[in-house]
Chimera marker file (.cmm) of the C-alpha trace (Angstrom):
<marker_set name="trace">
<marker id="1" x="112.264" y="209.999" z="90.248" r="1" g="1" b="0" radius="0.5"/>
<marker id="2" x="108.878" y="208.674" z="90.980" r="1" g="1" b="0" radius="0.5"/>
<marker id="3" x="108.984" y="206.348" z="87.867" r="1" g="1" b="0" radius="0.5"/>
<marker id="4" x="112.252" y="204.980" z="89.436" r="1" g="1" b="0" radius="0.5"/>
<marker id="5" x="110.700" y="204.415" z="92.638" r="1" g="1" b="0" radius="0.5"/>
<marker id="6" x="107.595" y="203.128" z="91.003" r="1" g="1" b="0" radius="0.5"/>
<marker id="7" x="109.665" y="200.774" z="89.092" r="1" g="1" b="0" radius="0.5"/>
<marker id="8" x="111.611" y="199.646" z="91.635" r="1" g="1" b="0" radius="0.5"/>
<marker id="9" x="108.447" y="198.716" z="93.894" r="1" g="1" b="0" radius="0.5"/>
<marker id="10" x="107.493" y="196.722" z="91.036" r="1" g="1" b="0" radius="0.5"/>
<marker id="11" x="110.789" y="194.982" z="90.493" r="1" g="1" b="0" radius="0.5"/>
<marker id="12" x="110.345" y="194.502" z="94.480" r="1" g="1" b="0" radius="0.5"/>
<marker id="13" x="106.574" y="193.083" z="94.210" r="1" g="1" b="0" radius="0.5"/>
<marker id="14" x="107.335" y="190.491" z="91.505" r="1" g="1" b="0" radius="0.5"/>
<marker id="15" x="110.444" y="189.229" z="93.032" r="1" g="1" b="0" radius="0.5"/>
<marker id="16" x="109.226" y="188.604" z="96.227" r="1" g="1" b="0" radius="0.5"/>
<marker id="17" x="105.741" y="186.836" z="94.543" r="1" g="1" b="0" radius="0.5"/>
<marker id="18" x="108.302" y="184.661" z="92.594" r="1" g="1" b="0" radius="0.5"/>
<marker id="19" x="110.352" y="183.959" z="95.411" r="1" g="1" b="0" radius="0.5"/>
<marker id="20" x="106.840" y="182.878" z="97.492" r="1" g="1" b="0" radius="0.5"/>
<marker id="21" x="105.557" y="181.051" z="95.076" r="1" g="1" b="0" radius="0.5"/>
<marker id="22" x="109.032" y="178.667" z="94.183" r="1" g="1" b="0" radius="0.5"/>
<marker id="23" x="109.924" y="178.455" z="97.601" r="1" g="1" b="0" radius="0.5"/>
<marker id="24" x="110.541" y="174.702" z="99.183" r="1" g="1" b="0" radius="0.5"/>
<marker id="25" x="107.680" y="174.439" z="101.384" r="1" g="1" b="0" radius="0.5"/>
<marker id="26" x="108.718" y="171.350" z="103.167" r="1" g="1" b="0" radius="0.5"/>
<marker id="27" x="107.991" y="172.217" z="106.409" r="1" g="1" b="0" radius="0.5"/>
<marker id="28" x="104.075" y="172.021" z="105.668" r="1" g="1" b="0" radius="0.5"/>
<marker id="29" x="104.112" y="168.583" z="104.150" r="1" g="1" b="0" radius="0.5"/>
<marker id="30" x="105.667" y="164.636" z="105.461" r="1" g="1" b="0" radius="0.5"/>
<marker id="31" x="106.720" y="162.258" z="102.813" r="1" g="1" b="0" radius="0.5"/>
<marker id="32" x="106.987" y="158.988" z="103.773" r="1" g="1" b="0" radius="0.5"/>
<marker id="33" x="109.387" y="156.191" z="102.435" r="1" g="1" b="0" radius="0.5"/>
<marker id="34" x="107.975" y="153.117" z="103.104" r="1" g="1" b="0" radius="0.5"/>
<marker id="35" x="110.291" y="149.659" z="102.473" r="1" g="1" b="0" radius="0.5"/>
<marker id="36" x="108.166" y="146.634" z="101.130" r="1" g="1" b="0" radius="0.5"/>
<marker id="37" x="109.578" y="143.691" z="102.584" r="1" g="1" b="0" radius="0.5"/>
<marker id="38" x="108.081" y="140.530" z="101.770" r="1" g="1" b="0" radius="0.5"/>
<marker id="39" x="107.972" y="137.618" z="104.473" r="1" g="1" b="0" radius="0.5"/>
<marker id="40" x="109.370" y="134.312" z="103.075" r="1" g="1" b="0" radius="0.5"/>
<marker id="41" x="107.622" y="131.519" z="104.375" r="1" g="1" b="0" radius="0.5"/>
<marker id="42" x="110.019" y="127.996" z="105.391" r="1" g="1" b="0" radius="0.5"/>
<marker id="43" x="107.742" y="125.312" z="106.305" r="1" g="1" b="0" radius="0.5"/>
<marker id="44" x="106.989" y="121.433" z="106.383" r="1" g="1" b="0" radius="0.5"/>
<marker id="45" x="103.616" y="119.792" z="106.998" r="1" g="1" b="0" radius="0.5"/>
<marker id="46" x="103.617" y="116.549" z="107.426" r="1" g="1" b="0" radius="0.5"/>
<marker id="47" x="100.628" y="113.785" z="107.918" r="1" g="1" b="0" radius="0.5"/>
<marker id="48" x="101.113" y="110.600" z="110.063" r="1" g="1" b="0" radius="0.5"/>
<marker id="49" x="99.290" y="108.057" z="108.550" r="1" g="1" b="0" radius="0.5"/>
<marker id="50" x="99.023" y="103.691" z="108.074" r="1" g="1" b="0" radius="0.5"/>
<marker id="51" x="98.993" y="102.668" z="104.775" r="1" g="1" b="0" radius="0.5"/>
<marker id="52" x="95.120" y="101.976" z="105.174" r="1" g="1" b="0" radius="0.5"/>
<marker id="53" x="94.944" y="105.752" z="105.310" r="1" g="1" b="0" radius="0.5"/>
<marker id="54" x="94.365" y="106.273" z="108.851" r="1" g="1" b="0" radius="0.5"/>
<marker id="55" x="96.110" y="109.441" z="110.488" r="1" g="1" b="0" radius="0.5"/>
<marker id="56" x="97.495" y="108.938" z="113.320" r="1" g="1" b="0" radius="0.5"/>
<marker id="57" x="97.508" y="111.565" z="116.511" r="1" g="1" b="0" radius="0.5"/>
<marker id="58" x="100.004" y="111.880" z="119.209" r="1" g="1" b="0" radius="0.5"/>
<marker id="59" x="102.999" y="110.755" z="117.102" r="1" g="1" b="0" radius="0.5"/>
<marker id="60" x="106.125" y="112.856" z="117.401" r="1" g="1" b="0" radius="0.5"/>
<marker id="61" x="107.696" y="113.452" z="114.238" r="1" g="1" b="0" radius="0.5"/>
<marker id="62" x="111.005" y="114.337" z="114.633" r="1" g="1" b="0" radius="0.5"/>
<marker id="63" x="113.300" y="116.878" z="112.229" r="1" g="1" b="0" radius="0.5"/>
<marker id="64" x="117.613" y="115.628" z="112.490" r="1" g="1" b="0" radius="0.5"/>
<marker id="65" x="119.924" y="116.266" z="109.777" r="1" g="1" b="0" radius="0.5"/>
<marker id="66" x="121.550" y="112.655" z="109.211" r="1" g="1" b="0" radius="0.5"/>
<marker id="67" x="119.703" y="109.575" z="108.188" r="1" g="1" b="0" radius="0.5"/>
<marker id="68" x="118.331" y="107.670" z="111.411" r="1" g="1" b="0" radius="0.5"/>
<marker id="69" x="119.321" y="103.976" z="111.137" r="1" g="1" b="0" radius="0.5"/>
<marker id="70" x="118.061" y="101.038" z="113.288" r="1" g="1" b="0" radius="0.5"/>
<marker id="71" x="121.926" y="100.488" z="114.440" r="1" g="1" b="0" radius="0.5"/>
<marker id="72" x="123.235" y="103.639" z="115.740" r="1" g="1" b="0" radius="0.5"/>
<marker id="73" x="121.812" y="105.849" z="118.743" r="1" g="1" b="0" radius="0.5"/>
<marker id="74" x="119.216" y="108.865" z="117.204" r="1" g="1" b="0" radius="0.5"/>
<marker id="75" x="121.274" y="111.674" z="115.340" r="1" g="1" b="0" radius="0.5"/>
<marker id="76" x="120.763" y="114.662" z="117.508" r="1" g="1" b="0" radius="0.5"/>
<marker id="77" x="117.254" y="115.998" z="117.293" r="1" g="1" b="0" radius="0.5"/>
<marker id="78" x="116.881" y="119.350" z="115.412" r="1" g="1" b="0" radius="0.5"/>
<marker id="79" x="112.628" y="120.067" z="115.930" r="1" g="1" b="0" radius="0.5"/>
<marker id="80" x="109.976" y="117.850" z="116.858" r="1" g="1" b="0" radius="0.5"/>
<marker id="81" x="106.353" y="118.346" z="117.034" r="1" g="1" b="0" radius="0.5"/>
<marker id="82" x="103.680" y="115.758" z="118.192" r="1" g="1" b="0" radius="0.5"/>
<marker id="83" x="100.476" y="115.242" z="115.638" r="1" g="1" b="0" radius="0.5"/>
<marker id="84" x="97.669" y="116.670" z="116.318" r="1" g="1" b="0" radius="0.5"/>
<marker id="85" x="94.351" y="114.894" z="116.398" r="1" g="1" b="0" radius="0.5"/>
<marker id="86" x="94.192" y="114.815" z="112.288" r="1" g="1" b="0" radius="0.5"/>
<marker id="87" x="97.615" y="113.351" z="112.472" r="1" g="1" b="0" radius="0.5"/>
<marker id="88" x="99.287" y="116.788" z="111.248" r="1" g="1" b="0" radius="0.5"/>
<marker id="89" x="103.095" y="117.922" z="112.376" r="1" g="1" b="0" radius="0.5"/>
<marker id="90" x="103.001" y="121.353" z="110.889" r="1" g="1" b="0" radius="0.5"/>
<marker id="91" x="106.611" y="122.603" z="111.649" r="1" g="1" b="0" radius="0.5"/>
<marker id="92" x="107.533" y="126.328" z="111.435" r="1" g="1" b="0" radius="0.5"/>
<marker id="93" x="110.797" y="126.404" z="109.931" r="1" g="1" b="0" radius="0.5"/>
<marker id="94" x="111.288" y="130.761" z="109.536" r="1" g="1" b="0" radius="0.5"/>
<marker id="95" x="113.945" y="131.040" z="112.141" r="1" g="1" b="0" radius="0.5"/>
<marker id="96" x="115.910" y="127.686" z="111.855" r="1" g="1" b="0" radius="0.5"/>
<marker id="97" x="116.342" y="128.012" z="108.044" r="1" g="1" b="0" radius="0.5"/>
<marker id="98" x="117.653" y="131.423" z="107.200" r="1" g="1" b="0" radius="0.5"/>
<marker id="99" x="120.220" y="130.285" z="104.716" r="1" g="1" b="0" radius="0.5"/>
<marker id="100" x="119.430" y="129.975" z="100.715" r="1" g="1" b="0" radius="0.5"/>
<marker id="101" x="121.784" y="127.257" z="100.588" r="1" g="1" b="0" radius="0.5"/>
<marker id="102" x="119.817" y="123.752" z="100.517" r="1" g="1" b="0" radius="0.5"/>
<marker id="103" x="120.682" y="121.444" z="103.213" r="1" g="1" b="0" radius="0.5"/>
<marker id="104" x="118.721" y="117.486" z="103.316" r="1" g="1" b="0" radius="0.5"/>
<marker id="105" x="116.680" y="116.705" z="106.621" r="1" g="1" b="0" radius="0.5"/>
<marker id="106" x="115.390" y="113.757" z="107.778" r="1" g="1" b="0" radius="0.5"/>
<marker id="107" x="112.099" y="113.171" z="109.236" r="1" g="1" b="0" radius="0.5"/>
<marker id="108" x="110.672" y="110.073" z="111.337" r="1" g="1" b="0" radius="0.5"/>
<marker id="109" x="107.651" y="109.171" z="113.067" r="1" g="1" b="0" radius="0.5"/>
<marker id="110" x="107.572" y="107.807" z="116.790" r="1" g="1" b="0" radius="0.5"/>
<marker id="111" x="105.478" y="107.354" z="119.853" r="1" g="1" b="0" radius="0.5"/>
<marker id="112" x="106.491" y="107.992" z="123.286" r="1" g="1" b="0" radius="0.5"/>
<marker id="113" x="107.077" y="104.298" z="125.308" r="1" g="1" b="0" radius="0.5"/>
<marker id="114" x="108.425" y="105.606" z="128.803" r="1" g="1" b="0" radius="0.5"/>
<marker id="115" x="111.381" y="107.950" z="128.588" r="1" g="1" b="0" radius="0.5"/>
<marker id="116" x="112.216" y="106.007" z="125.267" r="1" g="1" b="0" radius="0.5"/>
<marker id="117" x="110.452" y="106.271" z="121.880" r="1" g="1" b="0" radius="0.5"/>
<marker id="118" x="109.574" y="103.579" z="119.050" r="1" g="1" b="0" radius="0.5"/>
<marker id="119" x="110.380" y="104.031" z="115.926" r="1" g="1" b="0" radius="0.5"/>
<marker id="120" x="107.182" y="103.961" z="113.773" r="1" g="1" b="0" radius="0.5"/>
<marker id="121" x="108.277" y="104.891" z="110.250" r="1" g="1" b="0" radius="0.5"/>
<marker id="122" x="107.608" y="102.557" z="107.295" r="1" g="1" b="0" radius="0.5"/>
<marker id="123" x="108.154" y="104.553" z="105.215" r="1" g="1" b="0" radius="0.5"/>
<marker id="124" x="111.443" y="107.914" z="105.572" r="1" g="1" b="0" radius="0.5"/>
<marker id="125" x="110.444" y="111.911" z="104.243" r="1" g="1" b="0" radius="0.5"/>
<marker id="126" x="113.734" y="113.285" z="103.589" r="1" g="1" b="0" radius="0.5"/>
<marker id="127" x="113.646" y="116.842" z="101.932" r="1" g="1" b="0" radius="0.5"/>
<marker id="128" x="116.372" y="119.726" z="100.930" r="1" g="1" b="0" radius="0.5"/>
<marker id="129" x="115.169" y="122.831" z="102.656" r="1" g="1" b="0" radius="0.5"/>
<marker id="130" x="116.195" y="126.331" z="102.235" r="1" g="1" b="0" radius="0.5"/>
<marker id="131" x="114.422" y="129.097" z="102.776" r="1" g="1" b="0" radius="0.5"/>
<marker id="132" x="111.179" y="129.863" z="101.465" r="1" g="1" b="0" radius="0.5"/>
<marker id="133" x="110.781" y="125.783" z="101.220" r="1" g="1" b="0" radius="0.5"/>
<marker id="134" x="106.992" y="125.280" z="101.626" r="1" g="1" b="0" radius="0.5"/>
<marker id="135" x="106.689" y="121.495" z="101.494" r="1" g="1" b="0" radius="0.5"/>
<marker id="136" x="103.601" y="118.980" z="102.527" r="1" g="1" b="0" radius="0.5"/>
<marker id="137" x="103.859" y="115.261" z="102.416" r="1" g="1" b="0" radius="0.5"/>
<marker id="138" x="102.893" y="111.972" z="104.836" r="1" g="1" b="0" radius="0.5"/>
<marker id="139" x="104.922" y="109.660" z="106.936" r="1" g="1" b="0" radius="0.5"/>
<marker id="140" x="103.597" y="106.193" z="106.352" r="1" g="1" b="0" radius="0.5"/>
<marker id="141" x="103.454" y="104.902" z="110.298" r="1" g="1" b="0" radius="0.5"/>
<marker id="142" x="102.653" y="101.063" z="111.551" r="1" g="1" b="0" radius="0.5"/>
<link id1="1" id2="2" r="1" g="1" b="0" radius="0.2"/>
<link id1="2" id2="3" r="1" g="1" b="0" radius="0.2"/>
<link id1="3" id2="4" r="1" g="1" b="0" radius="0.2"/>
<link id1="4" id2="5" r="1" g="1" b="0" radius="0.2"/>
<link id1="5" id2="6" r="1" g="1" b="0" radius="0.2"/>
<link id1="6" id2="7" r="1" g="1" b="0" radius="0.2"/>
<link id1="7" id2="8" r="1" g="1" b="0" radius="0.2"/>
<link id1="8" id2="9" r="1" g="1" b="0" radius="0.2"/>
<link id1="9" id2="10" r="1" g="1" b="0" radius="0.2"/>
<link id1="10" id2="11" r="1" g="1" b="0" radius="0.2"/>
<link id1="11" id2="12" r="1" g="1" b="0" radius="0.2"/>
<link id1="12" id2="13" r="1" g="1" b="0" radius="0.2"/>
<link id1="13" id2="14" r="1" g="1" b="0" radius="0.2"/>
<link id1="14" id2="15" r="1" g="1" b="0" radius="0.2"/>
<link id1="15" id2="16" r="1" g="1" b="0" radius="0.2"/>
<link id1="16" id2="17" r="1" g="1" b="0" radius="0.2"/>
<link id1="17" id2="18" r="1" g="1" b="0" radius="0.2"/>
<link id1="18" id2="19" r="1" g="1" b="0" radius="0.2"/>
<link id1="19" id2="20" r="1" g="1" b="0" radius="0.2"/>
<link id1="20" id2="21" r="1" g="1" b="0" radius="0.2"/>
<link id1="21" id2="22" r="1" g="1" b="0" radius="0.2"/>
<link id1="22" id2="23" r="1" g="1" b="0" radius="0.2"/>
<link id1="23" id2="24" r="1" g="1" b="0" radius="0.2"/>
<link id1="24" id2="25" r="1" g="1" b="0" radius="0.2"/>
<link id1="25" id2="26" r="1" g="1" b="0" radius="0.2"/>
<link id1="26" id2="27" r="1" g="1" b="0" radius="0.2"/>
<link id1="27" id2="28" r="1" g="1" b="0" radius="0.2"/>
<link id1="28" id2="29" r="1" g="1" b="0" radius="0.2"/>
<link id1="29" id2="30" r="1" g="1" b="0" radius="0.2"/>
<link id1="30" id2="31" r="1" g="1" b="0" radius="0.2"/>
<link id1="31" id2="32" r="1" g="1" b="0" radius="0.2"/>
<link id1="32" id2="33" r="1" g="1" b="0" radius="0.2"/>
<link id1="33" id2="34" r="1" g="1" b="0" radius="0.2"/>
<link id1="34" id2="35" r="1" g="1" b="0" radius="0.2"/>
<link id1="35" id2="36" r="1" g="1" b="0" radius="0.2"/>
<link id1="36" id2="37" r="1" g="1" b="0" radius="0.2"/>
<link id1="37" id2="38" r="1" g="1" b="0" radius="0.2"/>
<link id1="38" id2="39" r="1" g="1" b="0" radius="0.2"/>
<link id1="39" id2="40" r="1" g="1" b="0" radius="0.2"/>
<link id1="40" id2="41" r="1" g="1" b="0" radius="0.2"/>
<link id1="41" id2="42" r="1" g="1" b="0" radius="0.2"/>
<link id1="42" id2="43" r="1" g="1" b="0" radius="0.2"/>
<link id1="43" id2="44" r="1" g="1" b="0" radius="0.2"/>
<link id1="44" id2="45" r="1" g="1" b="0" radius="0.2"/>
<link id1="45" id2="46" r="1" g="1" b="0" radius="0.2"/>
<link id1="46" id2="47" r="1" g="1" b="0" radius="0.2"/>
<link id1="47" id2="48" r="1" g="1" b="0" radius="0.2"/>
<link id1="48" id2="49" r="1" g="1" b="0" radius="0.2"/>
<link id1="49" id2="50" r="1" g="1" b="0" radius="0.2"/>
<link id1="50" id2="51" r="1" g="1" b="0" radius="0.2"/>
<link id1="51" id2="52" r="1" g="1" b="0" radius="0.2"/>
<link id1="52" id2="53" r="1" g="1" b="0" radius="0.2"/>
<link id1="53" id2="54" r="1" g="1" b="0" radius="0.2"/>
<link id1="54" id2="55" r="1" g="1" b="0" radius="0.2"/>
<link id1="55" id2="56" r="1" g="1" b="0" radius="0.2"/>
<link id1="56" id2="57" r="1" g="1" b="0" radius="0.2"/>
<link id1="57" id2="58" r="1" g="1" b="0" radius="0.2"/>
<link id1="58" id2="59" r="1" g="1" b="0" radius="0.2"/>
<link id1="59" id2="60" r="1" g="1" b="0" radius="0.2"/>
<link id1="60" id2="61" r="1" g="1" b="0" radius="0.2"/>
<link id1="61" id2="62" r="1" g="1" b="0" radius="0.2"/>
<link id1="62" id2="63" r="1" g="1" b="0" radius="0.2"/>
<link id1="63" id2="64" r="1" g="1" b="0" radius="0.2"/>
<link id1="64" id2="65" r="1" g="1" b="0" radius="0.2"/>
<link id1="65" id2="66" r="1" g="1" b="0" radius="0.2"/>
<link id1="66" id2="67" r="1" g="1" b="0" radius="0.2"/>
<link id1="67" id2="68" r="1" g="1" b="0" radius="0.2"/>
<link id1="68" id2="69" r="1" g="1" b="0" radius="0.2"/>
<link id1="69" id2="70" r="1" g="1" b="0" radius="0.2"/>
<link id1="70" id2="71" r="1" g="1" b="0" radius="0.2"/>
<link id1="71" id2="72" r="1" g="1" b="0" radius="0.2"/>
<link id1="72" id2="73" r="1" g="1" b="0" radius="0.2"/>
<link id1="73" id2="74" r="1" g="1" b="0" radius="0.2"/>
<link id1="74" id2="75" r="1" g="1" b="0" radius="0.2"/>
<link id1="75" id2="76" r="1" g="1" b="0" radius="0.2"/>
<link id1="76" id2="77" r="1" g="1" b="0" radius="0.2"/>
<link id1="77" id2="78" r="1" g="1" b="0" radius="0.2"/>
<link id1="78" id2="79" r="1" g="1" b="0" radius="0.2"/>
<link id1="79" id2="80" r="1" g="1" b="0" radius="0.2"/>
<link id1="80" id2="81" r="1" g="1" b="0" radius="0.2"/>
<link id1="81" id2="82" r="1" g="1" b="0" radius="0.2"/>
<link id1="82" id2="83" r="1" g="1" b="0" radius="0.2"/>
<link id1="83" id2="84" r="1" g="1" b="0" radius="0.2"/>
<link id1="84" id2="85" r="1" g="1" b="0" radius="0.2"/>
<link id1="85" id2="86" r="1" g="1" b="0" radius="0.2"/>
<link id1="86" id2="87" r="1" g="1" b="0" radius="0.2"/>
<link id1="87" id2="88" r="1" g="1" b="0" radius="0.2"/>
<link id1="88" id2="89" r="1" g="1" b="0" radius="0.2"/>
<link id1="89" id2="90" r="1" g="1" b="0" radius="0.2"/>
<link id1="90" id2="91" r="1" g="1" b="0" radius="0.2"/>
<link id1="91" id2="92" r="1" g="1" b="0" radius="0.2"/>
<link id1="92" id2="93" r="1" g="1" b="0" radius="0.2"/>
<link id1="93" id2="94" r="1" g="1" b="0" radius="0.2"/>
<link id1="94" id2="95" r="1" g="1" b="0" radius="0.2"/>
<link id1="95" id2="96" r="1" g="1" b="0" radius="0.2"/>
<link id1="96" id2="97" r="1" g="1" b="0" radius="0.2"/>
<link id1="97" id2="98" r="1" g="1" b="0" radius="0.2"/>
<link id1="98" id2="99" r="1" g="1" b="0" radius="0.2"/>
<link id1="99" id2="100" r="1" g="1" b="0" radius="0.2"/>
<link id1="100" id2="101" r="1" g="1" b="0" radius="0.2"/>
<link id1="101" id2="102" r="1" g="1" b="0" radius="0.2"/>
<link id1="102" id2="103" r="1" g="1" b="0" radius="0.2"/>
<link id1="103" id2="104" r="1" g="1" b="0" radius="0.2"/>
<link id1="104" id2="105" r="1" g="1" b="0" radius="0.2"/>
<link id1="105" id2="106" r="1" g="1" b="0" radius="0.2"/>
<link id1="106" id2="107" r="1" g="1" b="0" radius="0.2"/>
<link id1="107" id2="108" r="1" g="1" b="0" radius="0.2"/>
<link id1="108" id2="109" r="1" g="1" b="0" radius="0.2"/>
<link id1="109" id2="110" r="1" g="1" b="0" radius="0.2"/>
<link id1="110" id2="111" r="1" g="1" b="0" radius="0.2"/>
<link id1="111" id2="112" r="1" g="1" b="0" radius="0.2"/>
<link id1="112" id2="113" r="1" g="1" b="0" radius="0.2"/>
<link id1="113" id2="114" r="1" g="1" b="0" radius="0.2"/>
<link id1="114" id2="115" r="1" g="1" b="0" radius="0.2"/>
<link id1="115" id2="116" r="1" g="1" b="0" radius="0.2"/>
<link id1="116" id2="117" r="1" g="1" b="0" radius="0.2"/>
<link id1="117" id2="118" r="1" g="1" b="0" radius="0.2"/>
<link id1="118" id2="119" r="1" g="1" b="0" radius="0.2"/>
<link id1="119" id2="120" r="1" g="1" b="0" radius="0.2"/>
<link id1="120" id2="121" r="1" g="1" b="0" radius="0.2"/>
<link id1="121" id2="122" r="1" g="1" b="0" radius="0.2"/>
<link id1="122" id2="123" r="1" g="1" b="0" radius="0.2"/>
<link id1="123" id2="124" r="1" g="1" b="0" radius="0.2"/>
<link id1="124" id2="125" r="1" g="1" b="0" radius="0.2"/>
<link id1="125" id2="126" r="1" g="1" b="0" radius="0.2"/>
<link id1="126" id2="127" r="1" g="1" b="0" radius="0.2"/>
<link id1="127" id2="128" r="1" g="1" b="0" radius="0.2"/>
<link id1="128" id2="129" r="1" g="1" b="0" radius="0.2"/>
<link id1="129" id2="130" r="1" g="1" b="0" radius="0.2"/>
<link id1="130" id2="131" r="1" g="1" b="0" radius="0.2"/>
<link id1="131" id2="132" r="1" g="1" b="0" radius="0.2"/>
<link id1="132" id2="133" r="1" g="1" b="0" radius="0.2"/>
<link id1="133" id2="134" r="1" g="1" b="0" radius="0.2"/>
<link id1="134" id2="135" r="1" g="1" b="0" radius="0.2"/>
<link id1="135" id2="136" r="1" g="1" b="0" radius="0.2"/>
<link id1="136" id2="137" r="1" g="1" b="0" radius="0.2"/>
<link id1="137" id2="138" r="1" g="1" b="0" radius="0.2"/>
<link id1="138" id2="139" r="1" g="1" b="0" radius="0.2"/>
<link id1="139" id2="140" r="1" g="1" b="0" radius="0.2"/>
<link id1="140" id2="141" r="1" g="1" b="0" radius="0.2"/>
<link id1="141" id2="142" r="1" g="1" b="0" radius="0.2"/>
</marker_set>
């Protein structure tokens, strides 16, 4: 009877080792799931500038989404930002264009004359922007 119970304690012993040593000790230790997410950057940055290669501050280049004409009243205005002093409109596009779908925009330099503006274009930046459009180019301004 002794080598039963002597048996048994062993049969006992190792179980219980095996069971401490394969348990799930997940209480003791974090794992953390981290999502990458990767920001997508929509942006124009545009340079006022004469044709002598001057840049111009203090012009307000304005963003619509139909061709401005000399005829018709300005297209509603969609964004506009005012050069700074190395003639640079640098315009932050990450919550207007969400969509992956291209859409053209228009873009055209003025300066402020009253409540009014003049139109001071020569030459027209027109672009298709979607997002994660990262584009840089000049306005040609008289």
């Amino acid at each position: 009877m002794n080598s039963k119970k002597f048996k048994v304690s062993i049969l006992a012993f190792v179980s219980i080792f095996t069971m401490s040593c394969s348990s799930d000790d997940s209480s003791s230790s974090t794992e953390t799931i981290t999502e990458e997410t990767s920001q997508t950057n929509t942006w124009v940055k545009l340079t006022a500038t004469t044709s002598a290669g001057v840049n111009k501050p203090n012009y307000i280049i304005m963003m619509f989404d139909q061709p401005v004409t000399s005829t018709n009243d300005l297209p509603p205005i969609k964004k506009q930002i005012t050069t700074d002093a190395n003639g640079l409109a640098y315009f932050d596009l990450n919550s207007m264009i969400t969509s992956t779908t291209s859409t053209k925009y228009y873009f055209e330099a003025f300066v402020q004359n009253g409540t009014g503006y003049i139109w001071k274009s020569v030459s027209h930046y027109n672009v298709n922007l979607s997002k994660g459009t990262m584009a840089t180019s000049s306005i040609i301004v008289n």
